[in-house]
C-alpha positions as MATLAB code, in Angstrom:
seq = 'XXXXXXXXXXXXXXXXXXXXXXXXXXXXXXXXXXXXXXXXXXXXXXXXXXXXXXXXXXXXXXXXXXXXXXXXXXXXXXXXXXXXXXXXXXXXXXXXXXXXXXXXXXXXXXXXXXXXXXXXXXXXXXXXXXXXXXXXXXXXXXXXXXXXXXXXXXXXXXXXXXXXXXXXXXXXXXXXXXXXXXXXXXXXXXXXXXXXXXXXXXXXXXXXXXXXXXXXXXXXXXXXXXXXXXXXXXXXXXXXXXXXXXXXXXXXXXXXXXXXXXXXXXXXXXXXXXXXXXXXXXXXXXXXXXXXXXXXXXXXXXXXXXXXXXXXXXXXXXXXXXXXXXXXXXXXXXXXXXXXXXXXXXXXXXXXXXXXXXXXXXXXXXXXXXXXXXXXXXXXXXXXXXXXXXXXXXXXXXXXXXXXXXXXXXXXXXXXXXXXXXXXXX';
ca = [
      10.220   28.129  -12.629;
      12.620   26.865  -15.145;
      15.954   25.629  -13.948;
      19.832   25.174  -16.049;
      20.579   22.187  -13.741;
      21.110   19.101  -17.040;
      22.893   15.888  -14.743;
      21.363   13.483  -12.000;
      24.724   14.758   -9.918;
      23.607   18.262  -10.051;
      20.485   17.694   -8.843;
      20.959   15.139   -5.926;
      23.385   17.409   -4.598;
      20.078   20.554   -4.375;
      18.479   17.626   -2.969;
      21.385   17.354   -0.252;
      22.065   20.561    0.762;
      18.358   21.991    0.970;
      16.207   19.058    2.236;
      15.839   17.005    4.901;
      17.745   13.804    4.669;
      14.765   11.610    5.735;
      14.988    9.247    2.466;
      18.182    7.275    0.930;
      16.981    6.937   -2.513;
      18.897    5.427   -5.459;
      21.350    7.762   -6.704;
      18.590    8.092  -10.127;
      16.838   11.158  -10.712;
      13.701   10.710  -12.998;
      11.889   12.989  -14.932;
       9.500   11.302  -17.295;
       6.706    8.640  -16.627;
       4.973    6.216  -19.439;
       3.338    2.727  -18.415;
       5.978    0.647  -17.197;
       8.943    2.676  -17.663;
      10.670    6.180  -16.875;
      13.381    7.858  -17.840;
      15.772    9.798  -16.106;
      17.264   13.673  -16.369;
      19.773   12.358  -18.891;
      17.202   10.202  -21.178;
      18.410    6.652  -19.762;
      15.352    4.518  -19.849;
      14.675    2.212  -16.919;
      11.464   -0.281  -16.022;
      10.029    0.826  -12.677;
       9.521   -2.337  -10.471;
       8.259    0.155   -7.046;
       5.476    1.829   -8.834;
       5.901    4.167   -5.869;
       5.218    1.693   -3.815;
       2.081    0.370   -5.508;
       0.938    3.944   -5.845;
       0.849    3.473  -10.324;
      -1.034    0.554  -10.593;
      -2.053    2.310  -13.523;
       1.028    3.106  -14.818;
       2.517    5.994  -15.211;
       0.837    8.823  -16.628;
      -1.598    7.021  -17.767;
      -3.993    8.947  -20.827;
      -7.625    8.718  -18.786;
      -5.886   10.045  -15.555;
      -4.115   12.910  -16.746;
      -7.825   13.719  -18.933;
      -9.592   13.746  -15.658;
      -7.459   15.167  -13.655;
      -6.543   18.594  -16.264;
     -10.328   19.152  -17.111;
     -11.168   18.719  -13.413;
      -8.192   21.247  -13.098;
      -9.955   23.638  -14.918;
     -13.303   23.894  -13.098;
     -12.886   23.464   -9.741;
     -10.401   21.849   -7.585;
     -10.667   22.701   -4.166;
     -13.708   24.208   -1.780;
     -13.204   22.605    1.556;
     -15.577   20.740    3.427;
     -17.213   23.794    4.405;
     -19.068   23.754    1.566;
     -20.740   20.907   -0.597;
     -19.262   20.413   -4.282;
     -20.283   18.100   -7.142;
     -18.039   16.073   -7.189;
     -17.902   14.270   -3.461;
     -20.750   13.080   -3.971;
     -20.811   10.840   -6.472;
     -17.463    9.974   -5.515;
     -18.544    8.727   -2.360;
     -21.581    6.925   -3.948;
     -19.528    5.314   -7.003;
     -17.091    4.411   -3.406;
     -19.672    2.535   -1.387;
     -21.230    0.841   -4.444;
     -18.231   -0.323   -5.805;
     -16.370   -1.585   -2.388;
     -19.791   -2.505   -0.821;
     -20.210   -0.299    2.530;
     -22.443    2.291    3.414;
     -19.982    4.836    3.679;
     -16.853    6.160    3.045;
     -14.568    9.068    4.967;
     -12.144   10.451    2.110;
      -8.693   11.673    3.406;
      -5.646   12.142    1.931;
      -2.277   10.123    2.556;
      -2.620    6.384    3.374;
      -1.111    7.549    6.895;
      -4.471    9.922    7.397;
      -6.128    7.208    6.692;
      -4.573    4.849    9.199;
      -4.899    7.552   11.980;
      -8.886    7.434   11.009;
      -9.716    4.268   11.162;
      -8.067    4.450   14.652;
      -9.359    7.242   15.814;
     -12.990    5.613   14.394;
     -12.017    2.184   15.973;
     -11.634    4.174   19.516;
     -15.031    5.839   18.804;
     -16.801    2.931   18.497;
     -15.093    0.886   21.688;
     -16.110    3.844   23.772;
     -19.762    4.858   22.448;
     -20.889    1.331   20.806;
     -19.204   -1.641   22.935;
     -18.996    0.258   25.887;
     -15.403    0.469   26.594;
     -14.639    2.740   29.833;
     -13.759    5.871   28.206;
      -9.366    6.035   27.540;
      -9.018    2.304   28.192;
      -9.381    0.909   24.769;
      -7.178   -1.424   23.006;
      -6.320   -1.996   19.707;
      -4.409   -5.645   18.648;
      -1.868   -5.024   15.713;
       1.039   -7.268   14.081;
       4.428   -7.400   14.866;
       6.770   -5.875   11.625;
       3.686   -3.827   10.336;
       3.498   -0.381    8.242;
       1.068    1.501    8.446;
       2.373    5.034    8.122;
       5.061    7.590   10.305;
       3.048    9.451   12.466;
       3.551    9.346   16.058;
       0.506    7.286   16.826;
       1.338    4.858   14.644;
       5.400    4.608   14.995;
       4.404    4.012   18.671;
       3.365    0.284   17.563;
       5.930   -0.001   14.942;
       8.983   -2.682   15.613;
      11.390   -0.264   13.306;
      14.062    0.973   15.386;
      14.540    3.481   12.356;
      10.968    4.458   12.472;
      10.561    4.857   16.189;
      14.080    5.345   17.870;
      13.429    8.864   19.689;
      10.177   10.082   18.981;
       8.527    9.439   22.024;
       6.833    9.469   24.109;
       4.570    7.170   22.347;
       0.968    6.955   22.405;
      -0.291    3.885   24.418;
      -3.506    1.325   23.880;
      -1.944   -0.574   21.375;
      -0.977   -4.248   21.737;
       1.377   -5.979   19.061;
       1.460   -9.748   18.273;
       3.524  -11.515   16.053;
       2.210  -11.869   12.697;
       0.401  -15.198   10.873;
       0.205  -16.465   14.583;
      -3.452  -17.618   15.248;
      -2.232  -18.628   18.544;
      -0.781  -15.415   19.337;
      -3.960  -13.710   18.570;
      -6.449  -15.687   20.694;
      -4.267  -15.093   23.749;
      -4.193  -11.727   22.731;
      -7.417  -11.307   22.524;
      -7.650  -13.425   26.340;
      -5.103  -11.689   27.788;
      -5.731   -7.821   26.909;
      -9.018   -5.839   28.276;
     -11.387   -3.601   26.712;
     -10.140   -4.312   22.770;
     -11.904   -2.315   20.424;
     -10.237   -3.985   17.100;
      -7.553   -5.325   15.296;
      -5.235   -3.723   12.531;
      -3.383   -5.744    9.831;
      -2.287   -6.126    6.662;
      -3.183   -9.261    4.100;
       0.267   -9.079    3.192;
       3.150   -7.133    4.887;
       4.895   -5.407    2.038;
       7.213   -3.473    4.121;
       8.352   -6.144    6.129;
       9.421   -7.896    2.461;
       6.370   -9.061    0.726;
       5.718  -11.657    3.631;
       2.733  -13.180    2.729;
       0.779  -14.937    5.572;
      -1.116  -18.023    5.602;
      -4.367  -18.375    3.752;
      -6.492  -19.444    6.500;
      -5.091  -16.384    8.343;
      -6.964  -13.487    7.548;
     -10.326  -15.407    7.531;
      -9.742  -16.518   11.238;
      -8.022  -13.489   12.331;
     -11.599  -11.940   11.453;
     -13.677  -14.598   12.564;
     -11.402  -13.869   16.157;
     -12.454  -10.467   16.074;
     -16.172  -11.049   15.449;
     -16.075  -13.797   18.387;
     -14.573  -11.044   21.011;
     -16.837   -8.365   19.027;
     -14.137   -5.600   18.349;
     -13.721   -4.480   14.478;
     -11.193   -6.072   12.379;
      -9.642   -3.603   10.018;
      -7.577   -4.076    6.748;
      -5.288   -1.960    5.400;
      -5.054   -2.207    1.960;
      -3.182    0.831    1.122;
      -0.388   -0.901   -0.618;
      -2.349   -4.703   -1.419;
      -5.286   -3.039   -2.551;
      -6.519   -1.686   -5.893;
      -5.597   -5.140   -7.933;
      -1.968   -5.594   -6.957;
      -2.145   -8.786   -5.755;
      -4.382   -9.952   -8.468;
      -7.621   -9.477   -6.607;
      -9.314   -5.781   -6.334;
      -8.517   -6.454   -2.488;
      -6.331   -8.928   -0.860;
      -9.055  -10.024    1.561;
     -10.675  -11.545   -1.546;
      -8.025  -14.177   -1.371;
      -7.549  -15.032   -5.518;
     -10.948  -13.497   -6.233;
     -11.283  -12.119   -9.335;
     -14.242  -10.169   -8.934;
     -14.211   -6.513   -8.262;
     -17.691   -6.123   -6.019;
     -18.623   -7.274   -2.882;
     -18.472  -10.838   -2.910;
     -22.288  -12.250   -1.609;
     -22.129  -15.516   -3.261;
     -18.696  -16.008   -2.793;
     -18.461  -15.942    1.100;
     -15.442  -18.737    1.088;
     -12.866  -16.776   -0.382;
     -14.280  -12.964    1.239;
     -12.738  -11.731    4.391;
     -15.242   -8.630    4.418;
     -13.708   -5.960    7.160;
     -15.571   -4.118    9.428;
     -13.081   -0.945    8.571;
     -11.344   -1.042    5.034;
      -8.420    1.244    4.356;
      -7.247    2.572    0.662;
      -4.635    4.993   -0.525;
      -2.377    4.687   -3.229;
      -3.424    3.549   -6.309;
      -6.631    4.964   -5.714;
      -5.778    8.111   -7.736;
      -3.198    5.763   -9.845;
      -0.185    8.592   -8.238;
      -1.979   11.361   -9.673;
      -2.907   12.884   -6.615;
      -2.929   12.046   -2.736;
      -5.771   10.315   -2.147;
      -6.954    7.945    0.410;
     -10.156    6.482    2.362;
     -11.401    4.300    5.100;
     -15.061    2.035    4.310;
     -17.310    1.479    6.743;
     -20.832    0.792    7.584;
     -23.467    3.097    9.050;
     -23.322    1.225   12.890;
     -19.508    1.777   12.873;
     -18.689    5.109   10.611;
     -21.785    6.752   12.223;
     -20.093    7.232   15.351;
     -18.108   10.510   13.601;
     -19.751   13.697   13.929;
     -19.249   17.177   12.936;
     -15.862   18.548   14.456;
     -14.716   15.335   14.840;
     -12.527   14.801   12.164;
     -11.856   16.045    8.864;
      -9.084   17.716    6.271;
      -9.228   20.786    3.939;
      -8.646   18.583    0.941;
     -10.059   15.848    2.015;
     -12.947   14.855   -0.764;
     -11.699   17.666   -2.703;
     -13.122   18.092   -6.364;
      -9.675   16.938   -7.725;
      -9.187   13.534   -6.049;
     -12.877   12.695   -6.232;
     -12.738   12.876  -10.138;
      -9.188   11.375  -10.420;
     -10.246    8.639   -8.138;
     -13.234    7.432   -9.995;
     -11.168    7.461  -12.866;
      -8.331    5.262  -11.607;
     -11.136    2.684   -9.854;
     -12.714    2.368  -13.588;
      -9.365    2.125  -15.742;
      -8.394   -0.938  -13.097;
     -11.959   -2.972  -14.075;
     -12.281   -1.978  -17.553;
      -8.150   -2.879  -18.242;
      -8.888   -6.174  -16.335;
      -5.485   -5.458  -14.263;
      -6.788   -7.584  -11.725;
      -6.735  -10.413  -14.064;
      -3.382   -9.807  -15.715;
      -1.779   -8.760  -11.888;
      -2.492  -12.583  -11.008;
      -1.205  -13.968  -14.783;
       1.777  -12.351  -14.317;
       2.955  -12.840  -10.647;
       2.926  -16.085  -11.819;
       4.834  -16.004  -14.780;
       7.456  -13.906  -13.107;
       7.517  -15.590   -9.512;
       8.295  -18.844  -11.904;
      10.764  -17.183  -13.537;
      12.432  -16.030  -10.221;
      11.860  -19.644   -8.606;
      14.571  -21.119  -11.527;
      17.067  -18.178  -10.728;
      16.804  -19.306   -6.801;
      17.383  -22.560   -7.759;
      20.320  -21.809   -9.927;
      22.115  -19.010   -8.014;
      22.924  -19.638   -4.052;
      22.903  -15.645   -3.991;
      19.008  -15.788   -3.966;
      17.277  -18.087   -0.642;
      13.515  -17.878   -1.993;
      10.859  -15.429   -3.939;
       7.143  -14.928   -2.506;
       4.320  -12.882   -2.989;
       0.652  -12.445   -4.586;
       0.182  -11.301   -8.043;
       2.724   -8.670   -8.967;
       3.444   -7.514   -5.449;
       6.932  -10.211   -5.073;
      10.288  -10.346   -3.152;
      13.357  -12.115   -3.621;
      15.830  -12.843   -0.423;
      18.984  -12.483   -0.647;
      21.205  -15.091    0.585;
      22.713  -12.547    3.494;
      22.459  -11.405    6.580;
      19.589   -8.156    7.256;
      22.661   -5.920    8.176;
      24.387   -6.429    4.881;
      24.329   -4.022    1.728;
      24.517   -7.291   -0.581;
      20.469   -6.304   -1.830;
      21.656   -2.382   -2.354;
      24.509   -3.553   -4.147;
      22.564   -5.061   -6.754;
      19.681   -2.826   -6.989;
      22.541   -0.694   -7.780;
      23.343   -3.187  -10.502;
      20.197   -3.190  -11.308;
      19.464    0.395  -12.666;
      22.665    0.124  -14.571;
      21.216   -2.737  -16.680;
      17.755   -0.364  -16.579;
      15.360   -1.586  -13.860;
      14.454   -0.048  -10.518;
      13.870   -1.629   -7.573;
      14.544   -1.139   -3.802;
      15.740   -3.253   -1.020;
      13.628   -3.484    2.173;
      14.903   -4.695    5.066;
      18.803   -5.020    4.220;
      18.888   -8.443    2.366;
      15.243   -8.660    0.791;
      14.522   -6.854   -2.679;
      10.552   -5.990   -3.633;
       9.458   -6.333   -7.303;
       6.165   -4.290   -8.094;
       6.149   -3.468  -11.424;
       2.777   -1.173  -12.521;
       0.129   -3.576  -13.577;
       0.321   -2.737  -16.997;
       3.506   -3.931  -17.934;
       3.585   -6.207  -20.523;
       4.148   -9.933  -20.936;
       7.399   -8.961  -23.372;
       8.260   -6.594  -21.021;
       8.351   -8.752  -17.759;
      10.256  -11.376  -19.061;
      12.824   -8.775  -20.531;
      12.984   -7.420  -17.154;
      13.436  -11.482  -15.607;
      16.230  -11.298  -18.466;
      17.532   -8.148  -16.678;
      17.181   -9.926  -13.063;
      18.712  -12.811  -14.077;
      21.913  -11.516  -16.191;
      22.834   -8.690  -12.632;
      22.436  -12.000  -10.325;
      24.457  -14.591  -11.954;
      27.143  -11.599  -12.764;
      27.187  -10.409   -9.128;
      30.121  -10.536   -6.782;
      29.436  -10.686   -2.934;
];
């Protein structure tokens, strides 16, 4: 279907009258994707610093993922799981192999994926630990994000998120985040817990990047009260933080890491979404091994396009272009260069408190309080001078530029940051 609509005005407005106003975009309407950068209905040319929220770690559009995904296309691209194809798998072995786990459950969103692991997490409480059946527990963190369905708004500390959707689905417990102390008592306090849910790094919440010793003992909790600790990675994952997975600490290998126990948090559950099709193509999937994923059956759980033909091929793809591109390697070279770069703005400018973050997953705080429109203001400013960005959490701004960009490019874009900050007028 062709259309005559030519302006970003003409088609916001469609956007306004015939959907549902669940999003408050930028007022930018994009229609072309290359590497770093996109372009919008008019031919204005910006640099992307979401990546749809980490989803084109690849970049966009990105030569070896459209190739796989068009000549995929034309063979086969969907059966069900009713049937066996011949593409799943391999998938699933190239999967295991390359994350180290026996087994994989492919889904589709990163919020299927949450909803999984939970639902395997249950499963196991009640037919491995022995958990009487309905009673189990799972701990999670204060401020998280894992996704916007009703099971998992219920532990969600969003007003936005939750505010009437109940009622809510009980057994979980919240604690506040990078609180070791919080956890143990937690983990005293509350019966019959099957596992914990985090994230390495809270990107929602405004890149807030916990301690390093937090993870590692948050898991070594977990293994002491024997419940599962579970990682989602949806957003950290897949090299943004300059490690294939943020449990890896600064890693820099992409395999499990056997000689390199000190720096590997290795999860008993380990979620992906994302980047794992490099935003070709929704595609997500929760790790496991055989004494915890074998507790799923036939009937249990599934999708129709979960595993499908198309994902499986598109997702091997993006896995391979991230280790053969080294993006791992110039994720963690670059959050550096640009977190410097933003540490001598904060110093200059008292609009900007601090900057934080792992690789090229980074915020920057603005000097305001969470109910002000001081951060939308100058992502506003922002895409006039030609880079994208979104606030999160009214004063905080989150800079994830696709790992390709280059080292030209990001400090053109720290030019760009710099020139909208020291211009800006509260």
């Amino acid at each position: 279907m062709t259309t005559s609509l030519t302006k970003s005005s003409e088609f916001i407005a469609l956007e306004d009258k015939h959907g549902a106003h669940n999003y408050h975009p930028l007022p930018v309407v994009l229609s072309r994707g290359e590497g770093a950068k996109v372009w919008d209905v008019e031919g204005k040319e910006y640099y992307d610093f979401l990546s749809a929220y980490s989803a084109v770690n690849q970049g966009h559009s990105h030569p070896r993922l459209i190739k796989a995904m068009t000549e995929q296309a034309k063979t086969l691209s969907l059966t069900s799981r009713a049937f066996h194809n011949d593409k799943l798998g391999p998938y699933e072995k190239y999967m295991t192999e390359f994350f180290g786990f026996d087994k994989v459950l492919p889904m589709n969103s990163g919020a299927e994926a949450v909803e999984t692991a939970i639902k395997i997490c249950r499963k196991w409480g009640y037919e491995v630990k022995g958990i009487p059946a309905n009673e189990a527990n799972i701990i999670v963190c204060g401020h998280n994000f894992h996704g916007r369905t009703i099971s998992i708004i219920s532990f969600s500390s969003d007003p936005d998120a939750k505010g009437n959707f109940g009622p809510y689905t009980p057994g979980f417990v919240s604690v506040p985040y990078n609180d070791i102390d919080a956890l143990r008592e937690a983990f005293a306090k509350t019966p019959n817990v099957a596992g914990m849910l985090v994230e390495p790094i809270q990107g929602e919440a405004g890149v807030f990047v916990p301690d390093e010793t937090y993870i590692p003992e948050a898991a070594s909790i977990c293994r002491e009260h024997n419940a599962l600790f579970i990682a989602d990675e949806i957003q950290t994952g897949i090299a943004r933080t300059g490690a294939m997975l943020r449990i890896c600490g600064d890693c820099s290998c992409t395999r499990r890491c056997e000689q390199q126990v000190d720096t590997y948090t290795r999860p008993d559950v380990l979620i992906l979404g994302k980047a794992l099709s490099g935003g070709m193509y929704p595609v997500s999937a929760v790790l496991a091994d055989n004494d915890v994923m074998n507790v799923i059956k036939p009937g249990q759980h599934g999708s129709t396009y979960g595993g499908n033909p198309l994902a499986c091929a598109v997702a091997m793809e993006a896995l391979s272009i991230v280790e053969e591109e080294e993006l791992m390697v110039r994720a963690r070279n670059l959050g550096k260069r640009f977190r410097a770069s933003m540490q001598e703005l904060v110093d200059q400018e008292p609009l900007l408190n601090l900057v934080r973050g792992k690789g090229l997953l980074n915020a920057v705080v603005v000097n305001d309080t969470e109910d002000s429109d001081t951060a939308w203001r100058l992502c506003l400013e922002l895409a006039e001078n030609g880079l994208l960005a979104k606030p999160t959490h009214g004063n905080i701004i989150r800079f994830a530029p696709p790992l390709v960009i280059t080292e030209d490019q990001l400090d053109e874009c720290c030019a760009i940051i710099g020139k909208v900050v020291k211009a800006f007028k509260k």
